[in-house]
C-alpha positions in Angstrom: 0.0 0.0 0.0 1.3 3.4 -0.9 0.0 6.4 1.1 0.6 10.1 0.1 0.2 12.6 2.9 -0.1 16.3 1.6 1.4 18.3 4.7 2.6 15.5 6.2 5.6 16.7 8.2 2.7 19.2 10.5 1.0 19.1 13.6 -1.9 15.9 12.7 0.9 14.7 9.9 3.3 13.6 13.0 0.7 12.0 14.7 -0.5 10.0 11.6 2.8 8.9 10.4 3.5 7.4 13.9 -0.1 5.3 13.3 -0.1 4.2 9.4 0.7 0.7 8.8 4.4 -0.2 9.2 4.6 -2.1 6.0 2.9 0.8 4.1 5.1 2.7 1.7 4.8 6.8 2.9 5.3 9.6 0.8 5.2 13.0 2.2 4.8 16.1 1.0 5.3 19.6 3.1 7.0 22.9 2.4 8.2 23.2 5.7 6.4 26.5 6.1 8.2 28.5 8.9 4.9 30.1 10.4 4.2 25.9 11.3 7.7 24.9 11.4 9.8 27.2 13.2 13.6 27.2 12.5 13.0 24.2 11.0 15.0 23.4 7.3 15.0 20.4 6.8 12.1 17.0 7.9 12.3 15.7 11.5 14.9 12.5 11.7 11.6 10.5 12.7 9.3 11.7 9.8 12.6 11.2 7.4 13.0 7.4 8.7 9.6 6.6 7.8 8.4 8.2 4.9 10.1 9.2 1.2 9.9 13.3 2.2 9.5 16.1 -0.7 10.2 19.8 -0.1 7.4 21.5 -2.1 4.6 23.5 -1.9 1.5 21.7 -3.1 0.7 24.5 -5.3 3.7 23.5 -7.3 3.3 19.1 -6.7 3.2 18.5 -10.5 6.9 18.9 -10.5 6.9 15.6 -8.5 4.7 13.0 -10.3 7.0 9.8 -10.5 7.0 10.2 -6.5 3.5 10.1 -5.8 2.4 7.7 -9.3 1.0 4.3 -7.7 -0.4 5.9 -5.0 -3.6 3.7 -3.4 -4.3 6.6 -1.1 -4.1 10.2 -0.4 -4.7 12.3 2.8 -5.1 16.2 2.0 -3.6 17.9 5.1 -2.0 20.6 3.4 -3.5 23.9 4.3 -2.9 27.7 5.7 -5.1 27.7 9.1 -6.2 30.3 11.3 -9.4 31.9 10.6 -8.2 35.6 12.1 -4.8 35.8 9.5 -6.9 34.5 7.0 -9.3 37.8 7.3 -6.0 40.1 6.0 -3.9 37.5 4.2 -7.2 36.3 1.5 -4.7 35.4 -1.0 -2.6 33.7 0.8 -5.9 31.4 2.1 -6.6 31.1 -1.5 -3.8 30.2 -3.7 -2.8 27.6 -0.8 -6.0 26.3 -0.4 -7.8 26.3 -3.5 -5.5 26.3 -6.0 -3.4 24.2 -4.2 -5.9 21.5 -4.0 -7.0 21.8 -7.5 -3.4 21.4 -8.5 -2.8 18.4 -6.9 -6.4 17.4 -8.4 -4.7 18.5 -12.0 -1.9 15.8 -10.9 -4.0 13.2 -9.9 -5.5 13.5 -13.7 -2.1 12.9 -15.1 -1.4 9.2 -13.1 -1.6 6.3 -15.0 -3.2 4.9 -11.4 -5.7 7.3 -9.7 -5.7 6.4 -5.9 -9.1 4.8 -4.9 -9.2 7.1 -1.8 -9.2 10.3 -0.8 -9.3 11.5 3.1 -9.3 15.5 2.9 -8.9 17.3 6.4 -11.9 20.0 6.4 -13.0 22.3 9.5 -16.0 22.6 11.6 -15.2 26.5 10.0 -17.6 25.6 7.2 -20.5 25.8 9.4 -20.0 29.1 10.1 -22.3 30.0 12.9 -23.9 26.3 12.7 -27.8 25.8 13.3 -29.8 27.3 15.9 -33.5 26.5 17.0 -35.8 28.5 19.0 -38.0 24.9 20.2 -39.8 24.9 17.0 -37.5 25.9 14.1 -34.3 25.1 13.1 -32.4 28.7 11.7 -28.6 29.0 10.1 -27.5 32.9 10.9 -25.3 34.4 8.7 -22.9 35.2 12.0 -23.3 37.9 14.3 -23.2 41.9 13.5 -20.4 44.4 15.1 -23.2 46.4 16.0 -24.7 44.3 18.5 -21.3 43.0 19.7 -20.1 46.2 20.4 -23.6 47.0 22.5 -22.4 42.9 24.3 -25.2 41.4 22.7 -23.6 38.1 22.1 -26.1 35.9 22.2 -27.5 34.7 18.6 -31.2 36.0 18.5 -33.8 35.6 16.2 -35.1 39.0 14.2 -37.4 39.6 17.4 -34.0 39.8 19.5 -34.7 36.7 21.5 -32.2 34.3 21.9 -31.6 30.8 20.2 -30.3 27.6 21.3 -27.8 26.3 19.5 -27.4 22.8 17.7 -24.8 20.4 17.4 -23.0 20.7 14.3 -24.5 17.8 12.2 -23.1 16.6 8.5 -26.1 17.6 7.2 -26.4 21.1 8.1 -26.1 23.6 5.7 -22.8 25.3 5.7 -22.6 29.5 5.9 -18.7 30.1 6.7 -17.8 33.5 8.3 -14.2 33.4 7.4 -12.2 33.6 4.5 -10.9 30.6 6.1 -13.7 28.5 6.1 -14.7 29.6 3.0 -11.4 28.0 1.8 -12.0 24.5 3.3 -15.3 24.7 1.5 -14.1 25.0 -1.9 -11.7 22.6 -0.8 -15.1 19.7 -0.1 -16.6 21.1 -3.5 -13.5 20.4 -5.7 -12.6 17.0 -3.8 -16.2 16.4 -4.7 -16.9 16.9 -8.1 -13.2 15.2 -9.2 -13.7 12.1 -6.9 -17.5 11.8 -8.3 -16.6 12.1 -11.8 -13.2 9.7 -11.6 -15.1 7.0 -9.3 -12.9 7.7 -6.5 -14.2 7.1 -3.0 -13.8 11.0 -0.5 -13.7 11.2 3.0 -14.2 14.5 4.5 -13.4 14.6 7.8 -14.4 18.4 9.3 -12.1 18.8 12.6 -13.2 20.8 15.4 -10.5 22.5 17.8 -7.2 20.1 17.5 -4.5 20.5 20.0 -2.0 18.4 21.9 1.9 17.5 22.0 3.7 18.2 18.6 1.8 21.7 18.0 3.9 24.5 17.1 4.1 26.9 19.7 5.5 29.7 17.7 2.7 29.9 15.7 0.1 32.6 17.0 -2.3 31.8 15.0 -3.1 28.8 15.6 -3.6 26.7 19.3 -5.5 28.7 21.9 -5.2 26.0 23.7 -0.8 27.0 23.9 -1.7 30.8 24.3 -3.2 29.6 27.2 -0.6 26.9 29.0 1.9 29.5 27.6 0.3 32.4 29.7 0.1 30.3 32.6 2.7 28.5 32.9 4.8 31.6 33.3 2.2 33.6 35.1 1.2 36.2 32.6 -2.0 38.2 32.4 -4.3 36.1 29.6 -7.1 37.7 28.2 -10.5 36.4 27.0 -12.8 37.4 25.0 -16.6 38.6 24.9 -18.0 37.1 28.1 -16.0 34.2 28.5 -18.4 32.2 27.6 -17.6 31.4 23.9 -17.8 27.3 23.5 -15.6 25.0 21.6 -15.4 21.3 21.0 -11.3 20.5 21.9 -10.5 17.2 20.4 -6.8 15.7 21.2 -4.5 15.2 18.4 -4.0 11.4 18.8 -8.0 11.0 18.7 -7.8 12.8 15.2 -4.6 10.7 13.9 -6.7 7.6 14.9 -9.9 8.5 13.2 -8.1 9.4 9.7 -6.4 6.2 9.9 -9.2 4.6 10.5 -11.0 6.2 7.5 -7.7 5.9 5.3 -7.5 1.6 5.8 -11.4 1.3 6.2 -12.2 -1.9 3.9 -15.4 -0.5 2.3 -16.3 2.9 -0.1 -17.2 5.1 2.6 -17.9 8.2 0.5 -19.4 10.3 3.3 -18.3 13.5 5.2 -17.7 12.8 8.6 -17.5 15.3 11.9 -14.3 14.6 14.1 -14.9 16.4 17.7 -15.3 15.1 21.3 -19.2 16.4 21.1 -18.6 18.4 24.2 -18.7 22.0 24.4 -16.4 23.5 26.8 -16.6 27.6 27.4 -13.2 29.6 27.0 -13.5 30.1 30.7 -13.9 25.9 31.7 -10.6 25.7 29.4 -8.4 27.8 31.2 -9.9 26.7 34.7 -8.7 22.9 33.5 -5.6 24.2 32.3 -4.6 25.9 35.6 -5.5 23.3 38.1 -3.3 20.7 35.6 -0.2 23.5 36.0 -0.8 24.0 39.5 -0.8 27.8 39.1 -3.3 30.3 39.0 -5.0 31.9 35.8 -4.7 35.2 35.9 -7.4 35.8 32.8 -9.5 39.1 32.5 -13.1 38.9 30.5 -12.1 41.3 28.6 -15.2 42.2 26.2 -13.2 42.7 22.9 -14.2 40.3 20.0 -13.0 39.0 16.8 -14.9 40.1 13.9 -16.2 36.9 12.4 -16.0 34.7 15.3 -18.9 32.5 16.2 -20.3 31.8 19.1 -20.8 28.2 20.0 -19.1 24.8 18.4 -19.3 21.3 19.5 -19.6 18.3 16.8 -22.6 15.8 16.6 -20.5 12.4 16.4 -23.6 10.4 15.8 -22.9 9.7 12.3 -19.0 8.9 13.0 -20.5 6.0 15.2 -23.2 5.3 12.7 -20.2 4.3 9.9 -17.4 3.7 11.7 -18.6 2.5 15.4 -17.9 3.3 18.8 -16.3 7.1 19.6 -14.8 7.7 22.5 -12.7 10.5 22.7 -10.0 11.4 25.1 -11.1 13.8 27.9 -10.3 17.3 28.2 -8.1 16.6 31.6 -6.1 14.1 30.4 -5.5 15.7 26.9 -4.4 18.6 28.6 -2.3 16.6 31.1 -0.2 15.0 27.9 0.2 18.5 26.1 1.8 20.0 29.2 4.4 16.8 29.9 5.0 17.3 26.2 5.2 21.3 26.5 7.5 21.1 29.7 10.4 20.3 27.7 9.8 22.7 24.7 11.8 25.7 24.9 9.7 28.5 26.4 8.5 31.0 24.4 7.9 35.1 25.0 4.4 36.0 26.1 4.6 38.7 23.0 5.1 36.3 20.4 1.8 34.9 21.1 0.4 37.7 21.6 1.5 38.5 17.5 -1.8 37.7 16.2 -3.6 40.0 18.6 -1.9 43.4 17.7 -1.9 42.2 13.6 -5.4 42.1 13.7 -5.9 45.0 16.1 -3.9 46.8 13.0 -6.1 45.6 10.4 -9.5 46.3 12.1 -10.7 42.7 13.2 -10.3 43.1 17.2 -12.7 44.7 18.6 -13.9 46.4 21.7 -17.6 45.9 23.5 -18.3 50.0 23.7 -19.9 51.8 27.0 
């Protein structure tokens, strides 16, 4: 068997590597992007062992096609994420993204063997602000308005102003995203689908919610609340949240996720579905850094602050029932003992500056997407 893994030498890449099949043949490809791979030039010694790696930007993969030729299956990692940087750096979301995709989809047309799989690694960003129902209804809101999140209004109300109740983020939901990002990973599902449809080849689409554990770059601000957070702390720094605290995500651990694309990469039978990957529990920003202090043994220092990301939603937690329905039992690591194997993990990184993470903040403060509540 001959796997090809599209950002492979990243954050869920490492993970899977360490789970594939040891007899399979791995080729990865990553351009060792410095934002994700900090002073890094050349592949880890462990991904190198393993796998046959290729420097390249995907946008660019066609230069490689007697590497990846025989390939049975392919998992899409590749990707810019971060739905704030993705508000100011559109292009950047787009070439990689899209055009990047629809390269490697150009490549795929030239193999003498097409790959009879296809796992791509989407986003729970493609909901956008996900379903709401007042008891009766179900409603999809287009996201949120500044107005009313400068006034604190951030509740999702119907046009009367009373509030909704959100819904688990199910498959069949209709997808609104509010960032350029998720817009991206959209267009990524819609090319995967109409080539894999038209070529007979079986798509998985696997929409992550919040991924984090040992292995994630902490230099990267834009990506891993979950290190802003330990990072803060761990060396007893001020840590702000934002709106009421109250914002929910579902936090899934990064060996949870490696486990589940394997499982959809080696699966015996078509599949040809797209499939949530979260936990199904909602945890509030506030319950997060609570967990994450009582793990340290320190206390958080966090101020509610009331400013807000323009674009951010409000609530996010993945209905797993159709993971179980195809694929059988979930049961995802806890929050506590996730966090308890990131920080043995982050112990012996080398600490990093409470300003570097704190990068993202000011470059969006620049460009006009942090906001304050007002009065």
């Amino acid at each position: 068997m001959k796997i090809l893994i599209t950002g492979g030498a990243g954050f869920i890449g490492k993970w899977l590597i360490e789970k594939l099949p040891t007899d399979a043949e791995i080729v990865v490809l990553d351009s060792l992007d410095q934002q994700v791979h900090r002073g890094l030039q050349d592949f880890a010694p462990e991904i190198k062992e393993r796998a046959k790696c290729i420097q390249v930007d995907v946008q660019n993969v066609e230069t490689h096609k007697s590497a990846i030729e025989g390939t049975d299956i392919i998992i899409h990692l590749a990707a810019q994420t971060g739905t704030g940087q993705s508000m100011y750096e559109i292009s950047k979301y787009v070439q990689h993204n899209v055009n990047g995709t629809a390269k490697l989809l150009e490549l795929i047309s030239c193999l003498e063997q097409k790959p009879r799989r296809i796992v791509l690694s989407s986003s729970r960003a493609v909901y956008g602000e996900g379903a709401y129902t007042d008891g009766k209804e179900i409603f999809y809101p287009k996201g949120r308005q500044v107005e009313d999140l400068q006034k604190g209004l951030w509740a999702v109300c119907n046009d009367q102003g009373e509030p909704l109740k959100f819904l688990p983020m199910h498959e069949s939901h209709l997808t609104r995203p509010t960032s350029v990002y998720g817009l991206t990973k959209l267009w990524q599902e819609h090319l995967l689908q109409n080539y894999c449809e038209s070529q007979n080849i079986d798509l998985v689409t696997l929409r992550f919610q919040n991924v984090y554990g040992p292995k994630q770059e902490l230099g990267n601000p834009y990506t891993g609340i979950i290190g802003i957070f330990t990072n803060a702390i761990f060396q007893e720094k001020p840590l702000e949240i934002f709106e009421d605290g109250l914002v929910t995500r579902d936090f899934v651990f990064v060996g949870d996720v490696a486990e589940a694309v394997v499982k959809c990469a080696l699966y015996e039978r078509p599949i040809n579905s797209i499939i949530n990957i979260g936990t199904g529990l909602a945890m509030t920003l506030v319950e997060v850094v609570e967990t994450i202090a009582e793990i340290v043994g320190k206390p958080a220092q966090y101020k509610i602050s009331g400013r807000f990301r323009v674009g951010d939603i409000r609530h996010a937690v993945a209905d797993m029932s159709h993971y179980e329905a195809i694929l059988g039992d979930w049961s995802p690591t806890s929050l506590k003992d996730g966090l308890a194997q990131y920080l043995e993990w982050y112990l012996g990184q080398k600490p990093l500056s409470h300003e570097t993470l704190q990068a993202s903040f000011k470059e969006m403060e620049r460009t006009g997407l942090l906001l304050s509540k007002q009065g």
